[in-house]
C-alpha positions in Angstrom: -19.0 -45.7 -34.2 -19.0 -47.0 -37.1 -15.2 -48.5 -37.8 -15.9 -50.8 -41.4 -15.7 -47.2 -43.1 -12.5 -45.8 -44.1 -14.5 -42.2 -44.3 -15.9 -42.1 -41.0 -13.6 -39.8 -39.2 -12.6 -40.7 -35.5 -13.7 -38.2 -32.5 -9.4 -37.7 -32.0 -10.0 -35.3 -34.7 -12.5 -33.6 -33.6 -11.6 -29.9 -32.7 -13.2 -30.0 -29.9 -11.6 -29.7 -26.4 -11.2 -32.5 -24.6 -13.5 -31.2 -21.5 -16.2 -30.7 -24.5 -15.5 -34.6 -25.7 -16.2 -35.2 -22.0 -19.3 -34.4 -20.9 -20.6 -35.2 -24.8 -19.8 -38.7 -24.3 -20.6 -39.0 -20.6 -23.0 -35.7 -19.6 -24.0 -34.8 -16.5 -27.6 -34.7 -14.8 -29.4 -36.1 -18.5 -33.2 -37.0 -17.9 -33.5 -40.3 -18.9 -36.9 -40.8 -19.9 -39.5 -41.9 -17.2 -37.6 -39.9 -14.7 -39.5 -36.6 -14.9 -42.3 -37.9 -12.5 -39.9 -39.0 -9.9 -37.9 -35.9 -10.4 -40.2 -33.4 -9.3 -39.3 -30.4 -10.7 -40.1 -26.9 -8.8 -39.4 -25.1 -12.3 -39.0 -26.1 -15.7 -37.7 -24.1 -18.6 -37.9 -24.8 -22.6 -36.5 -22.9 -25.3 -35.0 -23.4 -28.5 -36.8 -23.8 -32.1 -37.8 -27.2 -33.7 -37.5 -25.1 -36.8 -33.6 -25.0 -36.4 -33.4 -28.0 -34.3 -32.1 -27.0 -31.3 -34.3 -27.1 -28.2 -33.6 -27.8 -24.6 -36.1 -28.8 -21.5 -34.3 -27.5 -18.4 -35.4 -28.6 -15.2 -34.6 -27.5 -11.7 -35.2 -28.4 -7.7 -34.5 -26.6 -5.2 -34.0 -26.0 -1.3 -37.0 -23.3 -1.1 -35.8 -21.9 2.3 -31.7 -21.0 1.0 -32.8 -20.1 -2.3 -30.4 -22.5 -3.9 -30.7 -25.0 -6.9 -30.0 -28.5 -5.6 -30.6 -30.5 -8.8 -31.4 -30.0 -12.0 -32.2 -32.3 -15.3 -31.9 -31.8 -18.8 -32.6 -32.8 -22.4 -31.3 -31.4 -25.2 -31.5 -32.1 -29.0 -28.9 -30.5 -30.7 -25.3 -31.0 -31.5 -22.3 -32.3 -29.5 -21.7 -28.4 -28.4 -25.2 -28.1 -27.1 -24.9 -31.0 -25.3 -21.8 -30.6 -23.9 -22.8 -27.2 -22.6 -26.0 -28.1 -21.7 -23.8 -30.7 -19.0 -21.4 -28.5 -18.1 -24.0 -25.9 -16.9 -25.8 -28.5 -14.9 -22.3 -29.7 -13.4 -21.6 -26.1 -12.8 -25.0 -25.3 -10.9 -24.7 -28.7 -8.8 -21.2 -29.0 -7.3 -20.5 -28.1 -3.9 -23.9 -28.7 -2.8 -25.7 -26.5 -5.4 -25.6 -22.7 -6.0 -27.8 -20.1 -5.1 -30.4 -18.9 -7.8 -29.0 -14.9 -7.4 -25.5 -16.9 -8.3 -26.8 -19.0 -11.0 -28.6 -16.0 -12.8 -25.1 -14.4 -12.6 -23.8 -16.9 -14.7 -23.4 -16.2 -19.1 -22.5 -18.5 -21.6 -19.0 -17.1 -21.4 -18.6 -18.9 -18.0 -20.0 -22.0 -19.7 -17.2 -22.0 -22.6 -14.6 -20.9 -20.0 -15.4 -24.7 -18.2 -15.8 -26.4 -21.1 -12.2 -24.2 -22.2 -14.0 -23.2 -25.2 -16.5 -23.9 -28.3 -15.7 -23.4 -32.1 -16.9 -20.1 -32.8 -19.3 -21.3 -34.8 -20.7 -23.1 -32.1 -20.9 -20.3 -29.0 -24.7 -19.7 -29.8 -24.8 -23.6 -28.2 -23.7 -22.1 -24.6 -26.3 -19.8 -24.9 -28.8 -22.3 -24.8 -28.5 -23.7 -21.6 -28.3 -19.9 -20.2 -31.6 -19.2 -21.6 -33.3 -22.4 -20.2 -31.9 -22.1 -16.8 -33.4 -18.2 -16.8 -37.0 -19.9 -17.8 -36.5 -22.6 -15.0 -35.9 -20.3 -12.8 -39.0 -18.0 -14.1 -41.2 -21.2 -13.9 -40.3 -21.6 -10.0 -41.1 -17.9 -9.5 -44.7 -18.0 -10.9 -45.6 -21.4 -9.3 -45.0 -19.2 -5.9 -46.3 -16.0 -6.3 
Protein backbone atom coordinates (compact mmCIF):
# COMPACT_ATOMS: atom_id res chain seq x y z
CA UNK A 1 0.00 0.00 0.00
CA UNK A 2 0.85 2.90 -1.04
CA UNK A 3 1.30 5.35 2.28
CA UNK A 4 3.22 8.75 0.43
CA UNK A 5 -0.46 9.57 -0.67
CA UNK A 6 -2.73 11.43 1.51
CA UNK A 7 -5.75 10.04 -0.83
CA UNK A 8 -5.04 6.54 -0.69
CA UNK A 9 -7.64 5.31 1.75
CA UNK A 10 -6.50 2.58 4.35
CA UNK A 11 -8.24 -1.05 4.20
CA UNK A 12 -9.63 0.07 8.20
CA UNK A 13 -12.18 1.78 6.13
CA UNK A 14 -13.08 -0.60 4.11
CA UNK A 15 -16.79 -1.79 4.76
CA UNK A 16 -15.98 -4.91 4.48
CA UNK A 17 -16.17 -7.49 7.41
CA UNK A 18 -13.29 -8.34 8.90
CA UNK A 19 -13.61 -12.28 7.97
CA UNK A 20 -13.91 -10.79 4.27
CA UNK A 21 -10.44 -8.63 4.98
CA UNK A 22 -9.21 -12.11 6.01
CA UNK A 23 -9.18 -14.41 3.59
CA UNK A 24 -8.51 -11.24 0.90
CA UNK A 25 -5.34 -10.68 2.40
CA UNK A 26 -4.40 -14.21 3.28
CA UNK A 27 -6.86 -16.77 1.06
CA UNK A 28 -7.07 -20.07 1.40
CA UNK A 29 -6.08 -23.09 -1.11
CA UNK A 30 -4.82 -20.17 -4.09
CA UNK A 31 -3.01 -22.01 -7.04
CA UNK A 32 0.08 -20.56 -7.22
CA UNK A 33 1.29 -20.84 -10.56
CA UNK A 34 3.26 -24.00 -11.59
CA UNK A 35 1.18 -26.01 -9.12
CA UNK A 36 -1.53 -27.22 -11.43
CA UNK A 37 0.71 -30.19 -12.74
CA UNK A 38 1.51 -31.31 -9.29
CA UNK A 39 -2.02 -30.79 -8.19
CA UNK A 40 -3.76 -33.21 -10.23
CA UNK A 41 -7.04 -32.26 -10.44
CA UNK A 42 -9.99 -34.99 -10.91
CA UNK A 43 -12.37 -31.98 -12.05
CA UNK A 44 -11.85 -28.58 -12.97
CA UNK A 45 -14.49 -25.89 -13.40
CA UNK A 46 -14.26 -22.28 -15.13
CA UNK A 47 -16.79 -19.72 -15.40
CA UNK A 48 -17.10 -16.14 -15.30
CA UNK A 49 -16.70 -13.55 -18.37
CA UNK A 50 -13.47 -11.78 -19.42
CA UNK A 51 -15.89 -9.33 -20.87
CA UNK A 52 -16.84 -8.18 -17.17
CA UNK A 53 -13.71 -9.33 -15.67
CA UNK A 54 -14.67 -11.75 -13.34
CA UNK A 55 -13.61 -15.33 -13.96
CA UNK A 56 -12.62 -18.17 -11.72
CA UNK A 57 -10.72 -21.68 -12.44
CA UNK A 58 -11.98 -24.01 -9.77
CA UNK A 59 -10.30 -27.05 -9.17
CA UNK A 60 -11.06 -30.12 -7.18
CA UNK A 61 -9.55 -33.80 -5.86
CA UNK A 62 -11.09 -36.17 -4.43
CA UNK A 63 -11.33 -39.49 -2.38
CA UNK A 64 -13.20 -41.41 -5.39
CA UNK A 65 -14.39 -44.30 -3.11
CA UNK A 66 -16.34 -41.81 -0.17
CA UNK A 67 -17.41 -39.48 -2.72
CA UNK A 68 -15.79 -36.51 -0.85
CA UNK A 69 -13.78 -33.45 -2.01
CA UNK A 70 -10.40 -33.53 -0.29
CA UNK A 71 -8.75 -30.50 -1.87
CA UNK A 72 -9.39 -28.06 -4.08
CA UNK A 73 -7.44 -24.98 -5.74
CA UNK A 74 -8.43 -21.84 -7.08
CA UNK A 75 -7.72 -18.70 -9.12
CA UNK A 76 -9.77 -15.88 -9.37
CA UNK A 77 -9.54 -12.48 -11.02
CA UNK A 78 -11.95 -10.28 -9.68
CA UNK A 79 -12.42 -8.04 -6.74
CA UNK A 80 -11.54 -8.38 -3.02
CA UNK A 81 -15.31 -9.96 -2.60
CA UNK A 82 -14.66 -12.59 -5.30
CA UNK A 83 -11.66 -13.42 -3.72
CA UNK A 84 -12.55 -13.55 -0.44
CA UNK A 85 -15.49 -15.84 -1.34
CA UNK A 86 -13.74 -17.71 -3.63
CA UNK A 87 -11.40 -18.73 -0.14
CA UNK A 88 -13.96 -19.04 1.99
CA UNK A 89 -15.75 -21.68 -0.24
CA UNK A 90 -12.57 -23.59 -0.52
CA UNK A 91 -12.03 -23.31 3.43
CA UNK A 92 -15.57 -24.36 3.69
CA UNK A 93 -15.27 -27.52 1.42
CA UNK A 94 -11.78 -28.64 3.08
CA UNK A 95 -12.17 -28.50 6.91
CA UNK A 96 -12.75 -31.46 8.79
CA UNK A 97 -11.24 -33.66 6.42
CA UNK A 98 -13.26 -32.53 3.34
CA UNK A 99 -17.01 -32.72 2.55
CA UNK A 100 -18.90 -35.00 0.60
CA UNK A 101 -19.82 -33.85 -3.09
CA UNK A 102 -23.91 -34.48 -2.34
CA UNK A 103 -22.96 -31.94 0.75
CA UNK A 104 -20.94 -29.51 -1.26
CA UNK A 105 -23.69 -29.32 -4.12
CA UNK A 106 -26.02 -28.45 -1.08
CA UNK A 107 -24.16 -25.51 -0.43
CA UNK A 108 -25.48 -21.53 -2.13
CA UNK A 109 -23.77 -18.44 -1.98
CA UNK A 110 -25.93 -17.56 0.98
CA UNK A 111 -23.88 -20.09 3.00
CA UNK A 112 -20.73 -18.47 1.59
CA UNK A 113 -21.83 -14.71 2.84
CA UNK A 114 -23.12 -16.26 6.01
CA UNK A 115 -19.07 -17.42 6.73
CA UNK A 116 -17.65 -14.57 5.38
CA UNK A 117 -20.74 -12.64 7.74
CA UNK A 118 -21.66 -10.92 4.76
CA UNK A 119 -20.83 -8.92 1.29
CA UNK A 120 -22.00 -5.32 0.33
CA UNK A 121 -25.03 -5.88 -1.54
CA UNK A 122 -23.57 -4.85 -4.36
CA UNK A 123 -21.15 -7.34 -4.18
CA UNK A 124 -23.37 -10.83 -3.42
CA UNK A 125 -23.16 -11.75 -7.23
CA UNK A 126 -19.24 -12.40 -6.05
CA UNK A 127 -20.40 -15.53 -3.83
CA UNK A 128 -22.13 -16.74 -6.65
CA UNK A 129 -19.09 -17.24 -8.39
CA UNK A 130 -17.43 -19.74 -6.58
CA UNK A 131 -20.89 -21.67 -6.36
CA UNK A 132 -21.01 -21.91 -9.95
CA UNK A 133 -17.33 -23.12 -10.38
CA UNK A 134 -17.49 -25.68 -7.80
CA UNK A 135 -20.91 -27.12 -9.69
CA UNK A 136 -18.55 -27.22 -13.11
CA UNK A 137 -15.74 -28.99 -11.01
CA UNK A 138 -17.86 -31.26 -9.90
CA UNK A 139 -19.53 -31.76 -13.58
CA UNK A 140 -15.88 -32.13 -14.94
CA UNK A 141 -15.21 -35.20 -12.47
CA UNK A 142 -18.49 -36.66 -13.48
CA UNK A 143 -17.78 -36.85 -17.33
CA UNK A 144 -14.10 -37.93 -16.88
CA UNK A 145 -15.84 -41.17 -15.20
CA UNK A 146 -18.68 -42.00 -17.04
Amino acid sequence: MNTDNKNTSDVKDWFYSEEVKKHFFHPIKFMKDGEEEIFKADGVGIVGSPACGDMMRFWVKLDKTKEKIIDCRWRTYGCASAIASTSALAEMLTENGGMAIEDALKLKPKDIMERLNGLPAIKVHCSVLGDQALRAAVEDYRKSIK
